[in-house]
C-alpha positions in Angstrom: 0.0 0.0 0.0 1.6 3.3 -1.3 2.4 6.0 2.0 0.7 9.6 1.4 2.7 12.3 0.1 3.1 15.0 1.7 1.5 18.0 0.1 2.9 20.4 -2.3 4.5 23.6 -1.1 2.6 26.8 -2.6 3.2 27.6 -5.7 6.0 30.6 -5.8 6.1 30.2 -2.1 8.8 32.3 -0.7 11.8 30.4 1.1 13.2 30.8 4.4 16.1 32.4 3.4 14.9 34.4 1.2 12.5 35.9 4.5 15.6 35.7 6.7 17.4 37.5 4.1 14.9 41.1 3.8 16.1 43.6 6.4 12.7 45.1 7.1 11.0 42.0 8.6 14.0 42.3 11.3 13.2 46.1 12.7 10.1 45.6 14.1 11.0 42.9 16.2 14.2 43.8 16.8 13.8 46.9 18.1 10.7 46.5 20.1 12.4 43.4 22.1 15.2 44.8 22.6 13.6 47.9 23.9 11.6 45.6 26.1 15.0 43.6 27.3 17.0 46.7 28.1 13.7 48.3 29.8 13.5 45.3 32.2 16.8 45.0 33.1 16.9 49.3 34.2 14.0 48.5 36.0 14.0 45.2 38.0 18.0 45.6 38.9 17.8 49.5 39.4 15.2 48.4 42.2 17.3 46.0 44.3 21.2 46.8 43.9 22.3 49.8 46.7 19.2 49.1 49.3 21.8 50.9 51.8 23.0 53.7 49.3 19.5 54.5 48.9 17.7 54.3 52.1 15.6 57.0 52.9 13.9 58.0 56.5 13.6 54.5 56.7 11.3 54.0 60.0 12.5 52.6 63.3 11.2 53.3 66.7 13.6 54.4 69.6 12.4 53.9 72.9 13.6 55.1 75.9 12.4 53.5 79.1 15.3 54.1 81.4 14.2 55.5 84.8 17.3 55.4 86.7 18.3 58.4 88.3 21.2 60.8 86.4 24.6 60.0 87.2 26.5 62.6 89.4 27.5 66.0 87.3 24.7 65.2 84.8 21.2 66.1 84.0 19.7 63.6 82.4 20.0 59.9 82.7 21.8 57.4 80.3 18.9 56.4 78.7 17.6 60.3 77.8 22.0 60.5 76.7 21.9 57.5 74.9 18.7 58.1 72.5 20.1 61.7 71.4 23.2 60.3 70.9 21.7 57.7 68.5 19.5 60.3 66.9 22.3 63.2 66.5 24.6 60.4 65.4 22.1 59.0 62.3 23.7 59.7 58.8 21.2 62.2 57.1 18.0 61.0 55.8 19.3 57.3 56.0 16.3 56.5 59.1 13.8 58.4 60.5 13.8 57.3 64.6 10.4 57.6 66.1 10.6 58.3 69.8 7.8 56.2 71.5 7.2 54.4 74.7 7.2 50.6 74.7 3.4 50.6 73.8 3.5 52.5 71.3 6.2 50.7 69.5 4.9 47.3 70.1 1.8 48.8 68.2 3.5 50.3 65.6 5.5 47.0 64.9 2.0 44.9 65.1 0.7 47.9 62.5 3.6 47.8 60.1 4.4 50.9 60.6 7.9 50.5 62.2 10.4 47.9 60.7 12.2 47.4 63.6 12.9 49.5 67.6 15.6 49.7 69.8 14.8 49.4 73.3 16.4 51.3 76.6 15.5 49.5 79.2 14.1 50.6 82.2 17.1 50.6 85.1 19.8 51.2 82.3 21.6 54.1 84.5 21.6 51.7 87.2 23.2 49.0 85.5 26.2 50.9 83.8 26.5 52.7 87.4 26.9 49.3 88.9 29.1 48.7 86.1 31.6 51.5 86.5 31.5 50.7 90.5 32.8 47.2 89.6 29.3 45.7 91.4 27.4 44.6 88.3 26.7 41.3 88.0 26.2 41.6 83.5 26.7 44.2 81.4 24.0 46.9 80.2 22.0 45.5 77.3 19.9 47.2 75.0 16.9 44.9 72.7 16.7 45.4 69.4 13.3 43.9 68.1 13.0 42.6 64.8 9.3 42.9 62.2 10.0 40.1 60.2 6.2 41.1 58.6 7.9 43.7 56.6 9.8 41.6 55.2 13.1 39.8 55.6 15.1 42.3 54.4 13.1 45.6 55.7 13.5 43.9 59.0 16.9 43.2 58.3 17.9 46.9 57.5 16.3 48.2 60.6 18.5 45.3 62.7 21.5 46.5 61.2 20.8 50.4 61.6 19.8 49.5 65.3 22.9 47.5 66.6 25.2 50.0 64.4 23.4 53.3 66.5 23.9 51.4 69.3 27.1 50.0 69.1 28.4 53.6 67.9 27.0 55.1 71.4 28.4 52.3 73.5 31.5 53.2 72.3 30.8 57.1 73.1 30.0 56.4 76.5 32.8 53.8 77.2 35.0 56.6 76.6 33.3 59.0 79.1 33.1 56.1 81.8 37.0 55.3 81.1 37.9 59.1 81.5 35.9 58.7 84.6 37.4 55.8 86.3 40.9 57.3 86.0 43.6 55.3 87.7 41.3 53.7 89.7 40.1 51.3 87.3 41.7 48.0 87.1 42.8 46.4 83.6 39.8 44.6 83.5 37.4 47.2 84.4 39.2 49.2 81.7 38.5 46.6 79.2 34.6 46.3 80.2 34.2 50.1 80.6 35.6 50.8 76.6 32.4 48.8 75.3 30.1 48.8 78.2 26.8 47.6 76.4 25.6 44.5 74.7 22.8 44.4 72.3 20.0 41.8 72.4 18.0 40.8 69.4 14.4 39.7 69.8 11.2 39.3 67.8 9.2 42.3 68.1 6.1 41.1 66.2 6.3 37.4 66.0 4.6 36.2 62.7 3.5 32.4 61.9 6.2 29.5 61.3 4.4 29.1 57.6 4.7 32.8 56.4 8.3 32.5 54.2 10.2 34.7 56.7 7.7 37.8 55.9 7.7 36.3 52.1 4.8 34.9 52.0 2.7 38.5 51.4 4.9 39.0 48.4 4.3 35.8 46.5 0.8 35.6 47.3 -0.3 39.0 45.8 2.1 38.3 42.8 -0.3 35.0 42.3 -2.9 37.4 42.3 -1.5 39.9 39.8 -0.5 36.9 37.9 -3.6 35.4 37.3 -5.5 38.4 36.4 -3.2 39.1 34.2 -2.6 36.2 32.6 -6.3 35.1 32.8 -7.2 38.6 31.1 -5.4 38.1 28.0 -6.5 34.5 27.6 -10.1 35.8 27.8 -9.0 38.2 25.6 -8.0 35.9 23.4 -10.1 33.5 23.5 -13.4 35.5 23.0 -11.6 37.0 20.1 -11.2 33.8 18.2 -14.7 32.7 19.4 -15.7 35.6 17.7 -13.6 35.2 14.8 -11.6 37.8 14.9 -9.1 36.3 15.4 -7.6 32.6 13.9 -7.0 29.3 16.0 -3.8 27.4 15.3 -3.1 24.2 17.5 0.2 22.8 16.3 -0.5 22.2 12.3 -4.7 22.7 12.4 -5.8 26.6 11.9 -8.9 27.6 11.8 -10.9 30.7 12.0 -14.6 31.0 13.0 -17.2 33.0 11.0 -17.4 36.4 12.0 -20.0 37.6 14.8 -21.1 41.0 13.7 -20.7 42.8 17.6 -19.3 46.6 18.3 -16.6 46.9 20.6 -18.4 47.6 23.2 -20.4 44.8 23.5 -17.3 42.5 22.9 -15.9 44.5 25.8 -19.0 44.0 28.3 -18.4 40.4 27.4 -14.3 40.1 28.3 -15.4 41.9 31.4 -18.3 39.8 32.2 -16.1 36.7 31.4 -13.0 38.1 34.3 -15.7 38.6 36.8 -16.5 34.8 36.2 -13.6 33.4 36.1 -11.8 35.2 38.6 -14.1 33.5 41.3 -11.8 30.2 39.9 -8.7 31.4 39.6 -8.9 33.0 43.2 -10.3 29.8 44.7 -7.8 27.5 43.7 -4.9 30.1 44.1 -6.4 29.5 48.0 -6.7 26.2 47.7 -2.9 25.7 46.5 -1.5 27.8 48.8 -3.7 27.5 52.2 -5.1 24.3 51.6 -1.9 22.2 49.8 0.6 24.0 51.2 -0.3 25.1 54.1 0.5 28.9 54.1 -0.6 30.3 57.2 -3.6 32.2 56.6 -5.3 34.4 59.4 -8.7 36.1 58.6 -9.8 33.5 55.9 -13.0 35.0 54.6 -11.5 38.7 54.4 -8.5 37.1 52.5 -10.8 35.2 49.7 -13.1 38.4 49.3 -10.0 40.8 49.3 -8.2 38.1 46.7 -11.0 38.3 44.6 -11.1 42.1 44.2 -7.9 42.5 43.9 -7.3 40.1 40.8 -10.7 41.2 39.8 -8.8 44.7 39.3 -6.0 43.5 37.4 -8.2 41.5 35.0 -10.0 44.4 34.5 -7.4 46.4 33.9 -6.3 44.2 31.3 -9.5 44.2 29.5 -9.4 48.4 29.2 -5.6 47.9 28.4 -6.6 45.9 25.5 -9.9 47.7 24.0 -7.6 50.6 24.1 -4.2 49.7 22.7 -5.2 46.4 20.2 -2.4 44.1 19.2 -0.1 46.4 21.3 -1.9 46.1 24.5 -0.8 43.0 26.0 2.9 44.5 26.2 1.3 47.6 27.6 -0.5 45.8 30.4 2.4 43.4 31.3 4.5 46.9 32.2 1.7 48.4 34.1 0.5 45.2 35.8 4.1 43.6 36.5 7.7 45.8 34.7 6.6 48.7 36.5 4.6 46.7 39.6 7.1 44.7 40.5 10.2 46.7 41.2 7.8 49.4 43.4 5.7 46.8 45.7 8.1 47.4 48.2 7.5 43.6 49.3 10.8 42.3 49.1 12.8 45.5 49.3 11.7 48.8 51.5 10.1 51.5 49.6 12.6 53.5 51.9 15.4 51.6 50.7 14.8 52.1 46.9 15.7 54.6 44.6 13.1 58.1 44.4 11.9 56.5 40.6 10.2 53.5 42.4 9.1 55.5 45.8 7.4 57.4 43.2 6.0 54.1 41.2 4.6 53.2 44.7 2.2 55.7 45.2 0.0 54.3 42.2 1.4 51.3 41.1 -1.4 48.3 42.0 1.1 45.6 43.3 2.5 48.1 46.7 -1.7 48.4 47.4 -2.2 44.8 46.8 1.1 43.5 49.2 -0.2 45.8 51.5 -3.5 44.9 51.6 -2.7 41.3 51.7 0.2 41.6 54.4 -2.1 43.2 56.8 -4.3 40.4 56.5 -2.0 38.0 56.6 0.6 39.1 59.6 -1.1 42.3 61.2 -4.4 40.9 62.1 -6.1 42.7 59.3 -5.8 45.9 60.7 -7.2 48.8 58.5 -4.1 51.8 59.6 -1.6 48.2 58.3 -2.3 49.1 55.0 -6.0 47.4 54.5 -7.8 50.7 54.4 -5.8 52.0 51.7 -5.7 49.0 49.8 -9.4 48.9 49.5 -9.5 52.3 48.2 -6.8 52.1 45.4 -8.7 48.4 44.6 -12.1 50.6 43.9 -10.6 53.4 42.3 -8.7 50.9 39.6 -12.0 49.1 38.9 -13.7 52.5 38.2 -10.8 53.2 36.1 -10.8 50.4 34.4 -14.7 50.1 33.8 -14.4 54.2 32.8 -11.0 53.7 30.5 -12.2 50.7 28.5 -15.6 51.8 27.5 -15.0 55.0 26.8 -12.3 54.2 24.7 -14.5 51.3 22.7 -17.3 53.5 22.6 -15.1 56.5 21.1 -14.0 53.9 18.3 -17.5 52.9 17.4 -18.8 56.1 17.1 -16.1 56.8 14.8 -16.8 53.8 13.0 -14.0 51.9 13.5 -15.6 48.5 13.9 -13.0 44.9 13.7 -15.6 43.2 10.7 -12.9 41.1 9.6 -14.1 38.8 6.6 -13.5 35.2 6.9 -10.7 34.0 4.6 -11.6 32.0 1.8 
């Protein structure tokens, strides 16, 4: 039994090198991905490289709860000395100390307002005293406690600036203390007196085992950004070849529906309708991976599924206006809005205070920083609404109405004008 030949090639078919060969077919995607290469790379490395070199006012509370009396010659205690010291001693704008009692630190660090404090404790005059009088039983300690909800890194920063401050007016007071002793002093006391305060490190706001060291925030909303993303362009897509406006190629098979007569607009109420749908899936079984699978820890659980769903509800959305707008085109334009642009200026992974101005600025509108926010209060600050939850709400209902107000207005524009997508079906 003869085998089937393989079909002809068309007739006066070009050949690949021949294509390969014209210059012109190059520019356009040349030029446009390697705009979009060099674009990424400015913005996603520009983001993480000098989080020291740019750290700005970077919030940490100092707390002074020393209530030993002053030492003689002096008006204020140790503690009052050491906390001007640490805040006179602060390069520039590097951190921005907040003076607050105990309480109102351990709210700020369970509000996410505070990445880190350093602690005075109460009796602190008392213990160097004891220390210079050669009666103590330990040396001074100061705490430093640690926000591991703002992130590993944030958290980190803060611990560094903290112990650095501190360590900087140990060494300031060791001097005074060994000036002080004189002669008197024995070798040893001389040696304890140079450096005459430990620091401590402790958790200031304790967040679950589960939680990716403050991590978890971060890759959740990014799931959510994801999937409205990525499930906006399929609809996009898809209703556009159902439509057949589009063609449908799977491997060798193409095919292309007969056209449905429908204005942009309608199409439009349709992709929309379609994300509000299938948002409710995409949500559930990002929850369902994460909580249920994996076992993310996952405080609040009703707040979190409605909050997930408006939130990639926004994106998806926003995706749809994107693409009524911009055509063809659009797609590239949401992926900068949605994740180029998002990602760098969440402030998630790395402080807003520790980036450079061009992504502090990114941050004030960008829907990923309201998203984390949203979702980290829920998640590590008992879903407080001064966390970050109120504000996230907002920005989540101001991007729908822009969205809903963007996309029709510019698909209604375009049928007024008359610029409908009839596309005849190919022969």
């Amino acid at each position: 039994m003869a085998s089937a030949s393989p079909p002809p090639a068309p007739a006066g078919g070009a050949s690949a090198g021949s294509l390969l060969r014209r210059w012109k077919l190059w520019v356009f995607p040349a030029a446009l991905s390697g705009l979009v290469a060099l674009l990424l790379s400015l913005l996603y490395m520009g983001g993480i490289l000098t989080p020291d070199g740019s750290l700005h006012r970077l919030p940490v509370a100092l707390v002074d709860a020393d209530d030993g009396r002053p030492l003689p010659g002096e008006r204020q205690n140790l503690g009052a000395q050491f906390s001007s010291a640490i805040v006179s001693s602060s390069p520039g704008d590097d951190v921005r100390w907040r003076r607050l009692t105990r309480a109102e630190a351990q709210d700020q660090l369970a509000a996410g307002k505070v990445y880190g404090a350093l602690v005075v404790p109460p009796g602190f005059t008392d213990s160097v005293r004891a220390l210079a009088e050669g009666t103590a039983e330990k040396r001074p300690a100061l705490t430093v406690l640690t926000n591991p909800g703002m992130g590993s890194l944030g958290s980190a920063l803060a611990d560094q600036i903290s112990e650095r401050a501190a360590a900087e007016a140990s060494q300031e007071l060791g001097r005074r203390l060994t000036e002080s002793a004189g002669g008197d002093a024995t070798p040893a006391q001389r040696l304890l007196l140079r450096d005459p305060v430990t620091v401590t490190t402790e958790v200031g706001h304790p967040i679950g085992s589960r939680s990716g060291l403050g991590l978890s925030a971060f890759y959740y909303t990014l799931l959510l950004v994801l999937a409205g993303f990525l499930a906006g362009n399929i609809i996009h897509n898809g209703v556009d070849t159902g439509l057949g406006y589009a063609d449908s190629e799977l491997g060798p098979w193409h095919s292309r529906r007969p056209t449905v007569p429908v204005s942009r607009t309608s199409t439009l109420v349709v992709k929309m309708g379609m994300t509000a749908g299938l948002t409710v899936l995409t949500t559930a079984l990002i929850m369902v991976a994460t909580i249920g699978i994996l076992g993310m820890d996952a405080p609040h659980l009703p707040l979190l599924a409605v909050f997930s769903y408006c939130a990639s509800l926004a994106v998806g959305l926003g995706v749809q206006a994107i693409n009524a707008a911009f055509g063809g085109i659009g797609q590239l334009v949401a992926m900068f809005v949605f994740i180029a642009l998002a990602l760098p200026s969440s402030g998630a992974t790395v402080p807003l205070e520790a980036v450079p101005e061009f992504y502090r600025v990114l941050g004030i509108f960008e829907p990923m920083r309201q998203l984390a926010s949203g979702v980290r209060s829920i998640l590590y600050f008992d879903a407080r609404a001064d966390a970050g939850l109120a504000r996230a709400w907002v920005m989540i209902a101001i991007g729908v109405a822009a969205a809903l107000a963007f996309g029709f207005a510019m698909a209604r524009y375009y049928d007024r004008k008359g610029l409908h997508r009839m596309v005849p079906r190919p022969e």
